[in-house]
PyMOL commands that place a pseudoatom at each C-alpha (Angstrom):
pseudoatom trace, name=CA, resn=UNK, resi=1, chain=A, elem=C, hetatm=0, pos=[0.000, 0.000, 0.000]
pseudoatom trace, name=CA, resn=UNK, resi=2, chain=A, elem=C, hetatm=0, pos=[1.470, 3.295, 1.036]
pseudoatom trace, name=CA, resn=UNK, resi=3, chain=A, elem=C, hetatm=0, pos=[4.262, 1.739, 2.674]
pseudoatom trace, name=CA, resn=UNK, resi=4, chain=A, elem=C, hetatm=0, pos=[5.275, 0.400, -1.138]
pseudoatom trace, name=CA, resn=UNK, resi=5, chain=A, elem=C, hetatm=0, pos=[4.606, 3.774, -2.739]
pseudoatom trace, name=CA, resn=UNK, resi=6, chain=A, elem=C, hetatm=0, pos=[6.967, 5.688, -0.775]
pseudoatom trace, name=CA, resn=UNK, resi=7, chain=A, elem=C, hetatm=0, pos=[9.533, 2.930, -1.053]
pseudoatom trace, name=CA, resn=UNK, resi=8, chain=A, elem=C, hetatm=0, pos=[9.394, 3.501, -4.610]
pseudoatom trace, name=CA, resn=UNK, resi=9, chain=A, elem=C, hetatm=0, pos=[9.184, 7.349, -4.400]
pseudoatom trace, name=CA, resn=UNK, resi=10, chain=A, elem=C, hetatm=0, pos=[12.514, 6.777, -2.553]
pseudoatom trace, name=CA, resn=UNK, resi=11, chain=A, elem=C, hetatm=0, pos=[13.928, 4.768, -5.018]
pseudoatom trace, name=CA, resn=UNK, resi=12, chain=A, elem=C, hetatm=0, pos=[13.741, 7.046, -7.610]
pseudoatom trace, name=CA, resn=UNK, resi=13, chain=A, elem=C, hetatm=0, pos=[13.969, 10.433, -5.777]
pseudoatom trace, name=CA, resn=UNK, resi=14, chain=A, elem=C, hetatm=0, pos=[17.161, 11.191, -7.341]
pseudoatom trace, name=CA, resn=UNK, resi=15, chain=A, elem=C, hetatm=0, pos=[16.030, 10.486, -10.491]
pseudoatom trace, name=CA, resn=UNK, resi=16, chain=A, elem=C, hetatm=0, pos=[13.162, 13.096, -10.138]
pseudoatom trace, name=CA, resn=UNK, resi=17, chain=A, elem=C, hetatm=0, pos=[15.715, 15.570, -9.060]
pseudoatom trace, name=CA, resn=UNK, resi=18, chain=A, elem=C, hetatm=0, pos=[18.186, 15.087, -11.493]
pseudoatom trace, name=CA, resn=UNK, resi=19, chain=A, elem=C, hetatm=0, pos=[15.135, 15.371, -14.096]
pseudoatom trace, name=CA, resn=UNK, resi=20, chain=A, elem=C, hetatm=0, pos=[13.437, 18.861, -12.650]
pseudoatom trace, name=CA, resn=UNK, resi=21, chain=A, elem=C, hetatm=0, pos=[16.819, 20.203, -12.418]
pseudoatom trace, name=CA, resn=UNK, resi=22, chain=A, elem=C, hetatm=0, pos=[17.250, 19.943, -15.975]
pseudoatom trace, name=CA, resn=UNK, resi=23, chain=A, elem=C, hetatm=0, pos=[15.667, 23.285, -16.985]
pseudoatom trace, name=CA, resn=UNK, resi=24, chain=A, elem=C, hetatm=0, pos=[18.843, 24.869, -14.579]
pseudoatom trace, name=CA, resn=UNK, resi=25, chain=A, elem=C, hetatm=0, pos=[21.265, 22.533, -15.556]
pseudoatom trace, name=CA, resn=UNK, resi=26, chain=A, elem=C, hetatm=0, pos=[20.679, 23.450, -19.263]
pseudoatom trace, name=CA, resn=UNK, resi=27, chain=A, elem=C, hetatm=0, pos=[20.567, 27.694, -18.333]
pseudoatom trace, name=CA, resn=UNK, resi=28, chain=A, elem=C, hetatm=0, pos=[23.675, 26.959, -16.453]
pseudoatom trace, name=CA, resn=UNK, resi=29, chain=A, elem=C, hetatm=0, pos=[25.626, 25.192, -19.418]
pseudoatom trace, name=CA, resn=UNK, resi=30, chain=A, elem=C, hetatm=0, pos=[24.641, 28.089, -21.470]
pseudoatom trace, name=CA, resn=UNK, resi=31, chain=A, elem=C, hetatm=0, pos=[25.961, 30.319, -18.716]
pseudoatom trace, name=CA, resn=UNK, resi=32, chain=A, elem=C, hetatm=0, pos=[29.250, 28.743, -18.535]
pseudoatom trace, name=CA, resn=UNK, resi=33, chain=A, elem=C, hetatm=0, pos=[30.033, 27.914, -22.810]
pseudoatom trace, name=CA, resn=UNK, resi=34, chain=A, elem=C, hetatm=0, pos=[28.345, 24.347, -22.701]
pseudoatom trace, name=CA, resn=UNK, resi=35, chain=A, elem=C, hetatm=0, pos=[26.802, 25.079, -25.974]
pseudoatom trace, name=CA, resn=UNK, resi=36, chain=A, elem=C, hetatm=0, pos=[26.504, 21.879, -27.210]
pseudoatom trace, name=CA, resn=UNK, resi=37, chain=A, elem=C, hetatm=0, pos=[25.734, 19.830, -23.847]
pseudoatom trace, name=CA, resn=UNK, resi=38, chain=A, elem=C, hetatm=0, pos=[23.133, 22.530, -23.564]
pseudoatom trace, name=CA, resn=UNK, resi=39, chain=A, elem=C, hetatm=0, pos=[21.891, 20.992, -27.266]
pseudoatom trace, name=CA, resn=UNK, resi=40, chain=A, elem=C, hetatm=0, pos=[21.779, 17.598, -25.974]
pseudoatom trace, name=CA, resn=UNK, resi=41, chain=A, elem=C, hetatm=0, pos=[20.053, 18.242, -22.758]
pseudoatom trace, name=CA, resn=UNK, resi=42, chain=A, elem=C, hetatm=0, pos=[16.956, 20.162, -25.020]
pseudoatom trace, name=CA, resn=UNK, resi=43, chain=A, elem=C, hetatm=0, pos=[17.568, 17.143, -27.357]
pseudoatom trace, name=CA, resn=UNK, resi=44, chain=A, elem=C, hetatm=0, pos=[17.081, 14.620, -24.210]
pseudoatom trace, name=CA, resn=UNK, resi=45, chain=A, elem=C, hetatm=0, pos=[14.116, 16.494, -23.011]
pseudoatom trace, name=CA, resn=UNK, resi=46, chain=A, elem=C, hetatm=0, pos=[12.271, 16.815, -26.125]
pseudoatom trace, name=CA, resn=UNK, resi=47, chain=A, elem=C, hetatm=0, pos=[12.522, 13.453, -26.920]
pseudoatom trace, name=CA, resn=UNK, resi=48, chain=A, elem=C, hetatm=0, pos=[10.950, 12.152, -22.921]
pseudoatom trace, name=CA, resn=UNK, resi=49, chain=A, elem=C, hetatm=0, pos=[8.163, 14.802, -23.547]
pseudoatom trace, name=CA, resn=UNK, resi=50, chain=A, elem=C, hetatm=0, pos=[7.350, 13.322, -26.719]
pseudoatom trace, name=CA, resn=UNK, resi=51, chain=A, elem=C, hetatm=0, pos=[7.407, 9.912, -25.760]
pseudoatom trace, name=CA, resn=UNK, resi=52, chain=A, elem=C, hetatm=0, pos=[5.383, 10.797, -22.861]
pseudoatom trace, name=CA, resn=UNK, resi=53, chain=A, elem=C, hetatm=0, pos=[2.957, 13.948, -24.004]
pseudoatom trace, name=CA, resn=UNK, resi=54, chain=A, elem=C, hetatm=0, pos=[0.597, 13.148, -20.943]
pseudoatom trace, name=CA, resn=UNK, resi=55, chain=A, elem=C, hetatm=0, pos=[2.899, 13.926, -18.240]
pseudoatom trace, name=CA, resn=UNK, resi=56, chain=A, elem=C, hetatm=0, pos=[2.626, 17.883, -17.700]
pseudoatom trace, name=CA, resn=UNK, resi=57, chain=A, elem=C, hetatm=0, pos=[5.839, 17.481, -15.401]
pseudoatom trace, name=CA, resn=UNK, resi=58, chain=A, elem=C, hetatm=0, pos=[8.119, 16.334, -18.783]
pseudoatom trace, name=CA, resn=UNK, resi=59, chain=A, elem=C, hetatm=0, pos=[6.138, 19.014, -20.787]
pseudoatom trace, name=CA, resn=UNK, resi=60, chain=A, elem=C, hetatm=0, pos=[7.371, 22.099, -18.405]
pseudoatom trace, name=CA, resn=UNK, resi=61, chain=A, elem=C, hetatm=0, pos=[11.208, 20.391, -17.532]
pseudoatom trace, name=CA, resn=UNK, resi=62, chain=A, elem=C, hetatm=0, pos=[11.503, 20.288, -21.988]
pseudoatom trace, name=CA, resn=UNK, resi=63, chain=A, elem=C, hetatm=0, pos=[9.770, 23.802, -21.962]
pseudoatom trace, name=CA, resn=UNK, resi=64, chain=A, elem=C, hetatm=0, pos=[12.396, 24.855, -19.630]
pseudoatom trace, name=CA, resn=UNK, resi=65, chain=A, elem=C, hetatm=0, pos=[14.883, 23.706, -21.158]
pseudoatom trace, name=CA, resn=UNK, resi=66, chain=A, elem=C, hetatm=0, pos=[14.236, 24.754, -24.504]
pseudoatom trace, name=CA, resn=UNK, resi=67, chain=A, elem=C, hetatm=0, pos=[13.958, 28.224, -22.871]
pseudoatom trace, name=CA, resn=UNK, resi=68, chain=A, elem=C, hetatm=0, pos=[17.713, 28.813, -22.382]
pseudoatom trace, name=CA, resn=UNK, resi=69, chain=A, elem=C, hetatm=0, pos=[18.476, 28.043, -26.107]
pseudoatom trace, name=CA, resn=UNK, resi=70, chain=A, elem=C, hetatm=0, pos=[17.046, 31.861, -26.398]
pseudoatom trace, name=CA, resn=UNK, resi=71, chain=A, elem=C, hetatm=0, pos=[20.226, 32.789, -24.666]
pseudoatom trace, name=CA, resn=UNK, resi=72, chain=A, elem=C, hetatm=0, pos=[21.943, 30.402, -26.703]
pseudoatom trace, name=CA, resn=UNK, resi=73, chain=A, elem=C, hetatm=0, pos=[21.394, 31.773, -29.654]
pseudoatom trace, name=CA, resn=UNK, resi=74, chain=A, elem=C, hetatm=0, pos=[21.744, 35.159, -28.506]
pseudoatom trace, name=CA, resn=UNK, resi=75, chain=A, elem=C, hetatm=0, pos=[25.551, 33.861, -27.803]
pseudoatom trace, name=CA, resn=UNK, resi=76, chain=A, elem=C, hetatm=0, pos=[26.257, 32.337, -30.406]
pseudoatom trace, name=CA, resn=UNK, resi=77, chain=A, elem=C, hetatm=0, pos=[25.124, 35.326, -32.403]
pseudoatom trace, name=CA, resn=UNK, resi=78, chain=A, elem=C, hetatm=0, pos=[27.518, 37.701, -30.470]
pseudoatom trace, name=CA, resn=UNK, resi=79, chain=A, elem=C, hetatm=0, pos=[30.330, 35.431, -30.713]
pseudoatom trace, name=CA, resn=UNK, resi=80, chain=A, elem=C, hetatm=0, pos=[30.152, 35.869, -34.639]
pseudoatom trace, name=CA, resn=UNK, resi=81, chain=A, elem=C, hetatm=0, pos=[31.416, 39.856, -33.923]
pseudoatom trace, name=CA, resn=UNK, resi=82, chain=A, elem=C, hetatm=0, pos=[34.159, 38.583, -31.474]
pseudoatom trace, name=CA, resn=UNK, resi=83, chain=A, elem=C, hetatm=0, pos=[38.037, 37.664, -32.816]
pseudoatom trace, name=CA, resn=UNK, resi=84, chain=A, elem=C, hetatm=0, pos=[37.690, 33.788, -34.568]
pseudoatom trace, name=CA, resn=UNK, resi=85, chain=A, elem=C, hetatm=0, pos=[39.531, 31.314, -35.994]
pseudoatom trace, name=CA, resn=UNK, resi=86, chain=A, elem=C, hetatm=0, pos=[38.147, 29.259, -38.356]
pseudoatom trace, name=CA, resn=UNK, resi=87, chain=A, elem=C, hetatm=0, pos=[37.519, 26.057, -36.760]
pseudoatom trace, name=CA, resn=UNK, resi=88, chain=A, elem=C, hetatm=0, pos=[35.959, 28.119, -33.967]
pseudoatom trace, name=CA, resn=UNK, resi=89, chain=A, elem=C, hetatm=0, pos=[33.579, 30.266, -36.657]
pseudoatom trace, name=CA, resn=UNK, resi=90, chain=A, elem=C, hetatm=0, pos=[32.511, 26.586, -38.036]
pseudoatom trace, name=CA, resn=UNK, resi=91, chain=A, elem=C, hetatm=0, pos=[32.032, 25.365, -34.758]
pseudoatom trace, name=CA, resn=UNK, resi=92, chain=A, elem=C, hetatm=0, pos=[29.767, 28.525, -34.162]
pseudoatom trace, name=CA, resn=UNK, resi=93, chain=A, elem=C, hetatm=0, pos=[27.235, 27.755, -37.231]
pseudoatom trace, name=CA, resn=UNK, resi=94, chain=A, elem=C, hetatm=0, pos=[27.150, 24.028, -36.640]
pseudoatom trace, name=CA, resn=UNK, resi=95, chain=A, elem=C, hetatm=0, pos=[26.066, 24.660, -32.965]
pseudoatom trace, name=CA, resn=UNK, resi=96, chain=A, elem=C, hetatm=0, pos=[23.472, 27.506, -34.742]
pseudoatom trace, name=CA, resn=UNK, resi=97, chain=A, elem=C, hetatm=0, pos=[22.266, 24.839, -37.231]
pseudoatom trace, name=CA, resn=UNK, resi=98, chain=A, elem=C, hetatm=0, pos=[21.659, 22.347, -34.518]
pseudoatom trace, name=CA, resn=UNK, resi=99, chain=A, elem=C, hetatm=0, pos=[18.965, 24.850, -32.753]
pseudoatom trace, name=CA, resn=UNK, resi=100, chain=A, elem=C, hetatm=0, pos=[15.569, 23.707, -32.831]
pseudoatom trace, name=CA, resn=UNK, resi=101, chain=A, elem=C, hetatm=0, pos=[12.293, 25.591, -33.401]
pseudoatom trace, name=CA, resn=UNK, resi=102, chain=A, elem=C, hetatm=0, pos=[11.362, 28.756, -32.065]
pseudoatom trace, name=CA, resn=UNK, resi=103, chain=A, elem=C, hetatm=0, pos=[14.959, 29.400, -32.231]
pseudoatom trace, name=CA, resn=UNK, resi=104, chain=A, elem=C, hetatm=0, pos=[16.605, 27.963, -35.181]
pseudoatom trace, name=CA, resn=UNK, resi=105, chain=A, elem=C, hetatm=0, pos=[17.334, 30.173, -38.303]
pseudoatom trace, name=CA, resn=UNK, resi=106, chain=A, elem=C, hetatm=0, pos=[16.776, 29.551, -41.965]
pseudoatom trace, name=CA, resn=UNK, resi=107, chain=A, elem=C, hetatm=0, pos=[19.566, 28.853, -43.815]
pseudoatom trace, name=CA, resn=UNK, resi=108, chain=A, elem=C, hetatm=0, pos=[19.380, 32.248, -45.371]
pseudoatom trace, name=CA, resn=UNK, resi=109, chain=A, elem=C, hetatm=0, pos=[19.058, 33.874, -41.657]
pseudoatom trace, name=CA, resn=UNK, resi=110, chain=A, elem=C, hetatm=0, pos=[22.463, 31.859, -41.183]
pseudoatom trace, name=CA, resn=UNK, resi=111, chain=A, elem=C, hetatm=0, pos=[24.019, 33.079, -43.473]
pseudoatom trace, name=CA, resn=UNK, resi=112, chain=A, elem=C, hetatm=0, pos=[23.029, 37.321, -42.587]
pseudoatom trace, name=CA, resn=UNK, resi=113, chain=A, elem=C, hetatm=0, pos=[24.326, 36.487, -39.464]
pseudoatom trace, name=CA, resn=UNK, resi=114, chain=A, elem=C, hetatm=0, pos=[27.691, 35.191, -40.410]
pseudoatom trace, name=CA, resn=UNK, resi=115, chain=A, elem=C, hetatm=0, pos=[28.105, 38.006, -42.218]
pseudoatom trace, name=CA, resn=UNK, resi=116, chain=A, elem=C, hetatm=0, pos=[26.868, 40.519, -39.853]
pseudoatom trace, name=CA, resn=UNK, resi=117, chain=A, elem=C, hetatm=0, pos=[28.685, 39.451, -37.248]
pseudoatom trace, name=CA, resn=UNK, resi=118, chain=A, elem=C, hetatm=0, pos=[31.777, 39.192, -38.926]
pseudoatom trace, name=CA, resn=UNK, resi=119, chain=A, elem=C, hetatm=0, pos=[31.175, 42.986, -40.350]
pseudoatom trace, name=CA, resn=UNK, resi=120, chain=A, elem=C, hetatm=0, pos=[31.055, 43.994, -37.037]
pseudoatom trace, name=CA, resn=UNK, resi=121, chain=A, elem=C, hetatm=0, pos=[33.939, 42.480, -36.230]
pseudoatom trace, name=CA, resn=UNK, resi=122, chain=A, elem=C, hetatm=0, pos=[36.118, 44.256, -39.154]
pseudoatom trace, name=CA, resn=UNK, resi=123, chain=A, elem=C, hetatm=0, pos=[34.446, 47.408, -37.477]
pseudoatom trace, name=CA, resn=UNK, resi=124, chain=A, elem=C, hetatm=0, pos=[35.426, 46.881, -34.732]
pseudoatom trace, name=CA, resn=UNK, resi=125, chain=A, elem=C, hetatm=0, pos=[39.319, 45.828, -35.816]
pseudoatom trace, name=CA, resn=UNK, resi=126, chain=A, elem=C, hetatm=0, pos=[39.638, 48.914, -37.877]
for i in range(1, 126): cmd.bond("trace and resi %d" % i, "trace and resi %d" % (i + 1))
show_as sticks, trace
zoom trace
């Protein structure tokens, strides 16, 4: 009876944790350069919520998730008017063409923002 339920509650507790804490886990991978980790963890979560569309809970944790790829983006997009290398500018668009909706851009988006950003850049150097 109850006994049994809470025994299982306890046995996966830290499961449940480690799954609600997703949403910060993800914001704080963004935070600290994680950009692809951050890409994985959305990936991760969209996949449970889909597989599961009936449990609110994995609806807000993938929500939450995908919320920090707003900042993401946003990084990724700045980092285009910073000093690159090449394998670091490549890196850049394959993490920006690995977004998923709301935030992904078209490939002609893509390619504005390359150039923008690297405009800014020469700006900036001159």
């Amino acid at each position: 009876g109850a006994r049994a339920k809470l025994g299982v509650l306890s046995d996966c507790h830290d499961d449940l944790v480690e799954l609600l804490e997703q949403p910060q886990l993800a914001a704080s991978a963004v935070r600290n350069g994680l950009y692809s980790e951050a890409l994985e963890l959305d990936a991760a979560a969209a996949a449970r919520a889909a597989m599961h569309p009936a449990i609110p809970a994995l609806q807000r944790v993938a929500a939450g998730v995908r919320a920090s790829l707003g900042e993401l983006r946003h990084r990724l997009l700045l980092r285009l008017s910073e000093p690159l290398t090449l394998p670091e500018a490549l890196h850049i668009v394959g993490l920006l063409r690995r977004l998923p909706p709301p935030h992904a851009l078209s490939e002609p988006q893509q390619r504005s923002a390359f150039l923008r950003g690297r405009a800014a850049y020469l700006d900036k150097a001159a």
